[in-house]
C-alpha distance (Angstrom), angle and dihedral (degrees) to the residues before:
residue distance angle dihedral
X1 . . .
X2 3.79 . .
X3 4.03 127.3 .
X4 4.32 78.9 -107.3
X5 4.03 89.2 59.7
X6 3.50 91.9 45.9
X7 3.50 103.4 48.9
X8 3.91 97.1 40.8
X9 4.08 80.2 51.4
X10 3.93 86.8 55.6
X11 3.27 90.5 47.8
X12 3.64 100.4 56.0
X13 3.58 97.7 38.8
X14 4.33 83.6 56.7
X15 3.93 86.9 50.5
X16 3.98 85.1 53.4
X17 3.51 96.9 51.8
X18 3.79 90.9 42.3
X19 4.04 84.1 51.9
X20 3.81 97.2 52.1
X21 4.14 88.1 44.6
X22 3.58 84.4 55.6
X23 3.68 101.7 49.4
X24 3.34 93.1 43.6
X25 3.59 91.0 55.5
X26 4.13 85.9 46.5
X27 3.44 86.7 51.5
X28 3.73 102.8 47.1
X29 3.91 84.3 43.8
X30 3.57 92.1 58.2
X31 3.74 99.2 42.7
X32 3.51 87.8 54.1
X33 3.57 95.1 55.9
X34 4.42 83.9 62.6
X35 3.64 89.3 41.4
X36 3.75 133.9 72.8
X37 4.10 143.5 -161.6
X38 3.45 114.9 -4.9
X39 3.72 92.5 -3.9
X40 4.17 86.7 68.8
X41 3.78 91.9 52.1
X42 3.73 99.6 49.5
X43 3.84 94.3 45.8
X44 3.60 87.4 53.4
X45 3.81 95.0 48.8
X46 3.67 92.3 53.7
X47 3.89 89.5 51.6
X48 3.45 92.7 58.5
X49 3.56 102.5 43.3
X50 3.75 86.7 54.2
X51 3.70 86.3 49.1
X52 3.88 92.0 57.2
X53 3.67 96.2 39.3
X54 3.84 81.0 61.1
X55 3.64 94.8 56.3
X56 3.64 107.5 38.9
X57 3.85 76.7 52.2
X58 3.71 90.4 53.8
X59 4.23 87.8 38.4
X60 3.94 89.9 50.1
X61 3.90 91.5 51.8
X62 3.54 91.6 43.2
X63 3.87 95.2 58.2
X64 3.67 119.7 101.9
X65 4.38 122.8 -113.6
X66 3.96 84.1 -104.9
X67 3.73 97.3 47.0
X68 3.93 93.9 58.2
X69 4.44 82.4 38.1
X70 3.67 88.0 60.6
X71 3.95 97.3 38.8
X72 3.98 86.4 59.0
X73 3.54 92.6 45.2
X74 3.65 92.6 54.0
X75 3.16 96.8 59.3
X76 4.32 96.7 51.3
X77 4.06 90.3 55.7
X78 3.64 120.9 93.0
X79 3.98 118.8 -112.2
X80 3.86 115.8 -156.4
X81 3.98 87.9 -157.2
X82 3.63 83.7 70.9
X83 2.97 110.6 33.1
X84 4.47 108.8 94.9
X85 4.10 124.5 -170.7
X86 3.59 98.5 -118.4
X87 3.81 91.9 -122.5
X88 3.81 89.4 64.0
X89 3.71 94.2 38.7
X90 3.68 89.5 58.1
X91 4.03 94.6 46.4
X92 3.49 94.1 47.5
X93 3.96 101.2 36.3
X94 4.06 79.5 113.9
X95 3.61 92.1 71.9
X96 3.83 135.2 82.7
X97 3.67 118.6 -112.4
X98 4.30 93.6 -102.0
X99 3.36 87.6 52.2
X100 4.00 100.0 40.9
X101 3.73 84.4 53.2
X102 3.36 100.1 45.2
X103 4.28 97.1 54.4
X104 3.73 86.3 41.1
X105 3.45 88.8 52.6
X106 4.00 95.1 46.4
X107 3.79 94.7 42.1
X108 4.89 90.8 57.1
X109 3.75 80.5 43.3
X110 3.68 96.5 61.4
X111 3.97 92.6 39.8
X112 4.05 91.8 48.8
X113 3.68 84.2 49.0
X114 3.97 91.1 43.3
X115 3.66 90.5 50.0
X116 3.98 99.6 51.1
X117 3.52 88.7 58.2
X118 3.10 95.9 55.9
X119 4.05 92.5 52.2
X120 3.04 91.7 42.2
X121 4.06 84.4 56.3
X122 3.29 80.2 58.7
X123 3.70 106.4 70.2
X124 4.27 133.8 -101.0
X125 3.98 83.5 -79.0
X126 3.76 89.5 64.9
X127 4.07 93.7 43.0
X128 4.06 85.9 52.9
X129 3.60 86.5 53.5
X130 3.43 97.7 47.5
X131 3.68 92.6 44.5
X132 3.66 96.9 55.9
X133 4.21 89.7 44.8
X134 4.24 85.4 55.8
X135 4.07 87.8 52.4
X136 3.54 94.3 51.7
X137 3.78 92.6 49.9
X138 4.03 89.3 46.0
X139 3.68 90.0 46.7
X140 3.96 92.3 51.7
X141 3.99 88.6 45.0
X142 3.62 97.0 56.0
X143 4.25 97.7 34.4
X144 4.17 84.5 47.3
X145 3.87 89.8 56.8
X146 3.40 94.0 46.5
X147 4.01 96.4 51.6
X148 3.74 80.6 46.6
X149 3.75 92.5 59.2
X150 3.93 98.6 34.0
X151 3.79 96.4 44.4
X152 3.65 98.1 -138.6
X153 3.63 101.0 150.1
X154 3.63 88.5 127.8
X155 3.74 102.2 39.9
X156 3.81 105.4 113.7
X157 3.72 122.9 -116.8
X158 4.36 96.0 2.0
X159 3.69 96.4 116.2
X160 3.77 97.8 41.9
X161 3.94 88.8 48.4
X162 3.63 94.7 45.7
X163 3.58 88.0 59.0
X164 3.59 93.6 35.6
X165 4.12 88.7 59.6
X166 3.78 80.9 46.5
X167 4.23 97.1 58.1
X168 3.86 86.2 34.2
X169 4.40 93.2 58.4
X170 3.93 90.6 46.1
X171 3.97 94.5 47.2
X172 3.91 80.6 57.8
X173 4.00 104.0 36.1
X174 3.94 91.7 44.0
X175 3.86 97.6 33.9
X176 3.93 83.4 51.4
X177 4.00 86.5 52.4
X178 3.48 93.5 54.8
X179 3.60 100.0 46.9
X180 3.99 86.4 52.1
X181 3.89 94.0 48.8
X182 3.79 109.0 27.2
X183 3.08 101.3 19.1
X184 3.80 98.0 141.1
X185 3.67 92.0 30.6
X186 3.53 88.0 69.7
X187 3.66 98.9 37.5
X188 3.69 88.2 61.4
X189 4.27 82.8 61.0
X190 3.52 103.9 86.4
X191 4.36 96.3 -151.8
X192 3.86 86.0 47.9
X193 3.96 105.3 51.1
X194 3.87 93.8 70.8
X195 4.00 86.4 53.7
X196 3.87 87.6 48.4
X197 3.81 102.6 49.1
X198 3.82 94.9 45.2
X199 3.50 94.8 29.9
X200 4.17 93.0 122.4
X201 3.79 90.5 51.2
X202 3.65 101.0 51.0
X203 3.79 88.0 45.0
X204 3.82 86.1 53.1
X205 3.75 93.5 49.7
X206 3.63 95.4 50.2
X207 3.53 94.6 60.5
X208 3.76 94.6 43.8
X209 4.01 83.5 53.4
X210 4.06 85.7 55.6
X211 4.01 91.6 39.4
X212 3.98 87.3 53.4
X213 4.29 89.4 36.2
X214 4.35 80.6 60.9
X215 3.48 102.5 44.9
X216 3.75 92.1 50.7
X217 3.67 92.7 43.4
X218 4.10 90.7 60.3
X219 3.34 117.7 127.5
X220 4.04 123.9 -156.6
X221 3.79 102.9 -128.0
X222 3.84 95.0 37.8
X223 3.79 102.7 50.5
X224 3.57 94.4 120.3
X225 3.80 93.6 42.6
X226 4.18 87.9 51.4
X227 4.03 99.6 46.0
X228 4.15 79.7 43.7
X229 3.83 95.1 58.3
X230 3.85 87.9 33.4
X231 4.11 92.3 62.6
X232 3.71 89.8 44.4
X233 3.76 94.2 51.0
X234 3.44 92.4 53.1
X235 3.81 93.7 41.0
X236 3.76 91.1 52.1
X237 3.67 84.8 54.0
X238 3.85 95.7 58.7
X239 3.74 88.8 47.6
X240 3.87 101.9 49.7
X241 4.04 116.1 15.2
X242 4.07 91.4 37.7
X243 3.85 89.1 44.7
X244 3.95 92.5 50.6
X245 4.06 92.7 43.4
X246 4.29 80.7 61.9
X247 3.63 84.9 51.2
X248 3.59 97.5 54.0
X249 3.68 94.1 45.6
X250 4.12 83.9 53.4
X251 3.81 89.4 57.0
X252 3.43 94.1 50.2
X253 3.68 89.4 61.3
X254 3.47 94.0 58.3
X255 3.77 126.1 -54.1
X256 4.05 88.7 -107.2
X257 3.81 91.2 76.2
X258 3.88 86.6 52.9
X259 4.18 99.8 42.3
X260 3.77 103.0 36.2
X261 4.00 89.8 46.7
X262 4.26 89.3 46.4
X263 3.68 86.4 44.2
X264 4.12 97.7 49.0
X265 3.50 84.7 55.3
X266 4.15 96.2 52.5
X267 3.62 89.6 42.1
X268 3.98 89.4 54.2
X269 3.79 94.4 38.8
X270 3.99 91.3 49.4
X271 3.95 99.2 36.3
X272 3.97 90.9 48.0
X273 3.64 96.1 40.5
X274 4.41 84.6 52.6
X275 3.78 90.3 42.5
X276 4.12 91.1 52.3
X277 3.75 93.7 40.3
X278 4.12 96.8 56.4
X279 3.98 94.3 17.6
X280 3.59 107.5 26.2
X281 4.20 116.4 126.4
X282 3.83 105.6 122.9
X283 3.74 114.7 79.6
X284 4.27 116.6 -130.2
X285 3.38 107.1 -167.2
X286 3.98 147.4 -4.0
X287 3.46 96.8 -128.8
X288 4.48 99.1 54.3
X289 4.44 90.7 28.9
X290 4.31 81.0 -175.4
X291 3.75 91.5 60.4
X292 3.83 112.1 96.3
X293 3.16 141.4 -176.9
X294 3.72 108.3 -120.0
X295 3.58 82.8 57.7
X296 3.55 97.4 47.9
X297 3.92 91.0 47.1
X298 4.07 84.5 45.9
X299 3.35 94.9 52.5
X300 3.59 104.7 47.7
X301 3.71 84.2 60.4
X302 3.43 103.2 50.6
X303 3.78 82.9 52.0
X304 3.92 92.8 58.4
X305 3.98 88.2 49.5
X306 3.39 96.0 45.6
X307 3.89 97.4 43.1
X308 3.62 90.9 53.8
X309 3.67 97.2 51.2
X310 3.86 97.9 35.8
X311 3.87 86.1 59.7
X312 3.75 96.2 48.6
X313 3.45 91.9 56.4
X314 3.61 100.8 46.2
X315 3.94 102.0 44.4
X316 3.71 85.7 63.3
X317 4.30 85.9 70.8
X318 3.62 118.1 66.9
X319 3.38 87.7 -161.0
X320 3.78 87.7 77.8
X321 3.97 96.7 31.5
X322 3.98 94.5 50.8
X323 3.72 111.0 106.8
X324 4.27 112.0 -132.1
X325 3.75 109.2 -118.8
X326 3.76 149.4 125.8
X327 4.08 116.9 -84.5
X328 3.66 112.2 -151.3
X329 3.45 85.6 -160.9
X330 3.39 108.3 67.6
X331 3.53 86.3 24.4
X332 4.38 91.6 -122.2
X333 3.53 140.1 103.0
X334 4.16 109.1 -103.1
X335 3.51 104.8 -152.8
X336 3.62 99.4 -162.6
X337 4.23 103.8 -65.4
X338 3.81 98.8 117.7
X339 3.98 138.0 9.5
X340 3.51 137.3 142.9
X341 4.48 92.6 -101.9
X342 3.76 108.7 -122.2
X343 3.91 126.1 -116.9
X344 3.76 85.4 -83.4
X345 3.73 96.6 63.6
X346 4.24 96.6 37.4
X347 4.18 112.7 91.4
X348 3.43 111.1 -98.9
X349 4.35 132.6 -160.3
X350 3.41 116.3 -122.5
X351 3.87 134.8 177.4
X352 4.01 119.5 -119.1
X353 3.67 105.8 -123.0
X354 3.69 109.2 -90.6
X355 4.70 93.9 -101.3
X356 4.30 81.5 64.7
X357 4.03 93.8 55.1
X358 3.61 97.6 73.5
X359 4.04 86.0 40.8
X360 3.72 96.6 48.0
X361 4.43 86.2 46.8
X362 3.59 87.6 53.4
X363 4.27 88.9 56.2
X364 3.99 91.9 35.2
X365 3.87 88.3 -113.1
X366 3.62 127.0 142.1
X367 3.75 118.1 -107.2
X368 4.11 88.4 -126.4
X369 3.71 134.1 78.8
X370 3.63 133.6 -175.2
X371 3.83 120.0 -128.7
X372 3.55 139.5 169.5
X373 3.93 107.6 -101.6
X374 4.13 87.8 -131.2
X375 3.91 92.0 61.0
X376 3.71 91.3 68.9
X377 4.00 87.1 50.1
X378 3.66 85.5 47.7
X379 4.01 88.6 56.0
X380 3.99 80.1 74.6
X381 3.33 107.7 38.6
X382 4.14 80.6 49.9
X383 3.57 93.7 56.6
X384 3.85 101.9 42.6
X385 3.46 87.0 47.2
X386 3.90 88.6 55.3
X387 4.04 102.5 39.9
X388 3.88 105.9 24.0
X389 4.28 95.8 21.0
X390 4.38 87.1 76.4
X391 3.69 88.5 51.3
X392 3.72 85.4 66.2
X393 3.97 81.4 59.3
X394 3.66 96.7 35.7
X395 3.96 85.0 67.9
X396 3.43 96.8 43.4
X397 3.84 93.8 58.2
X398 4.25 86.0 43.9
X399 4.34 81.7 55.2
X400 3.82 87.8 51.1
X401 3.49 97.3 50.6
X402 3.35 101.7 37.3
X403 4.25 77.9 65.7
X404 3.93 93.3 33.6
X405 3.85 94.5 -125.5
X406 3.50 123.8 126.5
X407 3.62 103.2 -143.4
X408 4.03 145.8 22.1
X409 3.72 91.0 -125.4
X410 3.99 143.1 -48.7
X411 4.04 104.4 -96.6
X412 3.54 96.0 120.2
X413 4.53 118.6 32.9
X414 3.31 109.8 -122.7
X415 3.73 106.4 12.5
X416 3.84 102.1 52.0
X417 3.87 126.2 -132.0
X418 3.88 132.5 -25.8
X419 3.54 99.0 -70.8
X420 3.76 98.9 46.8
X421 3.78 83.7 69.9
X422 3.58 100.5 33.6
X423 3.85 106.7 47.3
X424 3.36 100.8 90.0
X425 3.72 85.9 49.6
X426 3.59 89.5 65.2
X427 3.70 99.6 58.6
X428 4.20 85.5 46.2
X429 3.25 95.2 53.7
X430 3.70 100.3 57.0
X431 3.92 87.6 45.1
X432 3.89 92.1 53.4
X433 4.06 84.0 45.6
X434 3.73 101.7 53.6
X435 3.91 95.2 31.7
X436 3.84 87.1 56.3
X437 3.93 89.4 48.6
X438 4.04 91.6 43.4
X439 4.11 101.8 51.2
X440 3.93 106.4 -3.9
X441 4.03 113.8 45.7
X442 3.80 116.0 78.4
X443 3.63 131.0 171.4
X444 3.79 113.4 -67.3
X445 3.80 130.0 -148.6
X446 3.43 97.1 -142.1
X447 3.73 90.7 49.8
X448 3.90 98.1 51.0
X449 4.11 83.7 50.2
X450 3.49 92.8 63.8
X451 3.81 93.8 56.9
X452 2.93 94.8 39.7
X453 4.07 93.0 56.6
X454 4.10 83.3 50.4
X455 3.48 85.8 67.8
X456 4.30 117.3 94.3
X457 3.80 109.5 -110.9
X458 3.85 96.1 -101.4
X459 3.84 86.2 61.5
X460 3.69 88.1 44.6
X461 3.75 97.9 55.3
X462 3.87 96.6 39.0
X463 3.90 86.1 51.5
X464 4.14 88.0 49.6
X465 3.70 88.6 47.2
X466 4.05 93.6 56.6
X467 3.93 96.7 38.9
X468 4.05 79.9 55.0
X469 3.69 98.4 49.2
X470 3.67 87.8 43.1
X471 4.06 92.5 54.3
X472 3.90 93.3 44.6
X473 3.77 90.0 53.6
X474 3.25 100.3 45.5
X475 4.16 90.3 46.2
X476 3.66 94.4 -119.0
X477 4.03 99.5 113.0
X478 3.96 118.3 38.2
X479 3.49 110.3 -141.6
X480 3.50 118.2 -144.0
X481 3.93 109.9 -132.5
């Protein structure tokens, strides 16, 4: 029998069934018309679960070999929504199910929140750290899935060059941190400086190691299974490790461009998630049917709010304000404890616009206020957060249906795994990355010094030799004759 046969033989068998729904429907209809009360009702109710029967039939033939693959493999990975410590399963086993989810929920909010301030406590070394342990768990989420889907359990080498491509990204990323920040701190370490000069070439020729380690590793009947997990490797990659190189470069700015950013996010996450639970009527989107958008409007308000006053409070630290780099002065890395805070972190007068000066006359205010420069920056990091941040989330939830699971993982009850909380994150932190570079970031002294003490001492001296000339003409540096 030829695909033709078959299919015109599915096709009349789904006409059948779509027959017999029908007359049974006819029939109930009919029967009803005889009957009366409760007798009505129940005919009718039969008829249409006949009807339905019909169709998910229909639906369940319909579905392609992968669909009903990925249904069953739903179902065999862990979900952290689900997933209850017995202690609170048994103290809440009063509860229904929204409202069991929705303390558990609350109560690993609060501890996540209770534990970044306590790295953060800790200093920008411990926020690296903890950055780079959240991309390894995001990394294994997203590979793990797709060995899942791919079944290549038994494909030789994938794991270890997953992983591999994993090490091989951070050597770069990091190593091209380094070079940025400490640069001549680490030139001065003997061991290091050979890493630092040819730092681009060994990066190279560790991926062309892992490039050669694939090829080799192909295997005839899975070729298309191989390139597959190859592309989604390298895609996972550009989602997580380039993502968390942006938000190393953030810290190093000064850990406010890391904390308020994390924090807008949180706030929006929490506020709209409490706005949809008690509020919630108008559908958002298709792809997240609990998202809402009284709590999406809610939200992105809170956000504002909270940006603005979150900022306040933390430009008045320079703790938080201090950029992380190398003095050559003292001859030590300063990893954010004291600085003089730039203009952006000083209170600054401005003039109400001129529809307030009648209203602030009326109160016997001033027309002025005095503001931190950042808090107007924080305005957009507040509202990106708020409108384009849930996009982040929006494709997240498209991922996990696309592979009809639920969740990334079960590391933390009630949220899911790492990347359930941190893909909105993602999307921030490149914002907060390239709107730094495009109207914050200018040239700074200290890093111009540390190219400049790359340079060999011939270059050094011919470059002191112009800047001196340059000085003297201009009338800025007496020289001494």
């Amino acid at each position: 029998m030829d695909r033709g046969d078959t299919s015109e033989n599915g096709d009349s068998s789904t006409i059948r069934r779509r027959k017999v729904g029908e007359e049974e429907v006819a029939e109930a209809s009919g029967s009803s018309q005889q009957q009366d009360g409760d007798g009505d009702a129940d005919a009718l109710k039969a008829a249409a679960a006949a009807a339905a029967a019909a169709d998910s039939a229909d639906s369940d033939e319909e579905r392609l070999p992968e669909e009903k693959y990925l249904e069953k493999l739903s179902k065999g990975i862990p979900q952290g929504t689900d997933k209850t410590p017995e202690v609170l399963s048994t103290a809440l086993h009063g509860l229904s199910d929204r409202w069991k989810n929705w303390v558990i929920r609350g109560i690993f909010t609060w501890l996540m929140i209770g534990l970044f301030c306590v790295i953060i406590y800790l200093g920008p070394l411990a926020l690296m750290v903890t950055t780079l342990v959240v991309q390894v768990k995001c990394f294994a989420e997203i590979i793990n899935i797709g060995y899942s889907v791919y079944r290549v359990h038994n494909l030789p080498w994938f794991r270890s060059l997953s992983w591999y491509f994993l090490i091989s990204s951070n050597y770069f990323f990091y190593g091209e941190s380094m070079v940025d920040y400490f640069g001549v701190f680490v030139r001065r370490t003997e061991p290091l400086r050979w890493l630092i000069t040819y730092h681009r070439f060994i990066s190279f020729s560790m991926y062309i190691v892992g490039f050669v380690w694939f090829v080799l590793s192909l295997v005839k009947k899975y070729y298309m299974r191989q390139f597959s997990l190859f592309a989604w490797t390298h895609v996972a990659l550009l989602i997580v490790v380039a993502q968390s190189y942006l938000i190393i470069q953030n810290i190093f700015e000064g850990m406010i461009w890391f904390i308020v950013p994390v924090m807008m996010i949180v706030c929006n996450d929490v506020m709209a998630y409490m706005f949809g639970f008690f509020f919630g009527k108008t559908p958002l989107i298709k792809l997240s049917p609990k998202k809402t958008w009284e709590g999406f409007i809610g939200g992105g308000l809170s956000t504002v709010v909270f940006g603005l006053a979150f900022s306040y409070f933390l430009c008045q630290f320079p703790y938080f304000v201090c950029q992380v780099e190398y003095n050559e002065t003292v001859d030590q890395m300063t990893l954010g404890l004291e600085c003089e805070p730039s203009y952006l972190f000083q209170l600054q007068e401005y003039n109400l616009p001129s529809f307030l000066v009648n209203v602030c006359k009326v109160f016997g205010m001033k027309p002025i206020i005095h503001i931190y420069p950042f808090m107007l920056h924080s305005l957009s990091l507040s509202v990106f957060s708020s409108v384009i941040g849930p996009f982040g989330g929006f494709f997240a939830s498209g991922f996990k249906r696309a592979f009809k699971i639920k969740d990334f993982g079960d590391v933390i009850p009630g949220h899911g795994g790492f990347l359930d909380r941190f893909d909105c994150q993602i999307l921030m932190a490149t914002f907060v990355n390239v709107y730094i570079t495009s109207f914050i970031r200018i040239a700074s002294p200290q890093k111009i010094l540390q190219i400049v003490m790359a340079l060999k001492p011939e270059q050094q001296l011919e470059l002191y030799n112009s800047l001196r000339d340059s000085l003297s003409d201009r009338g800025i540096l007496q020289l001494q004759s």
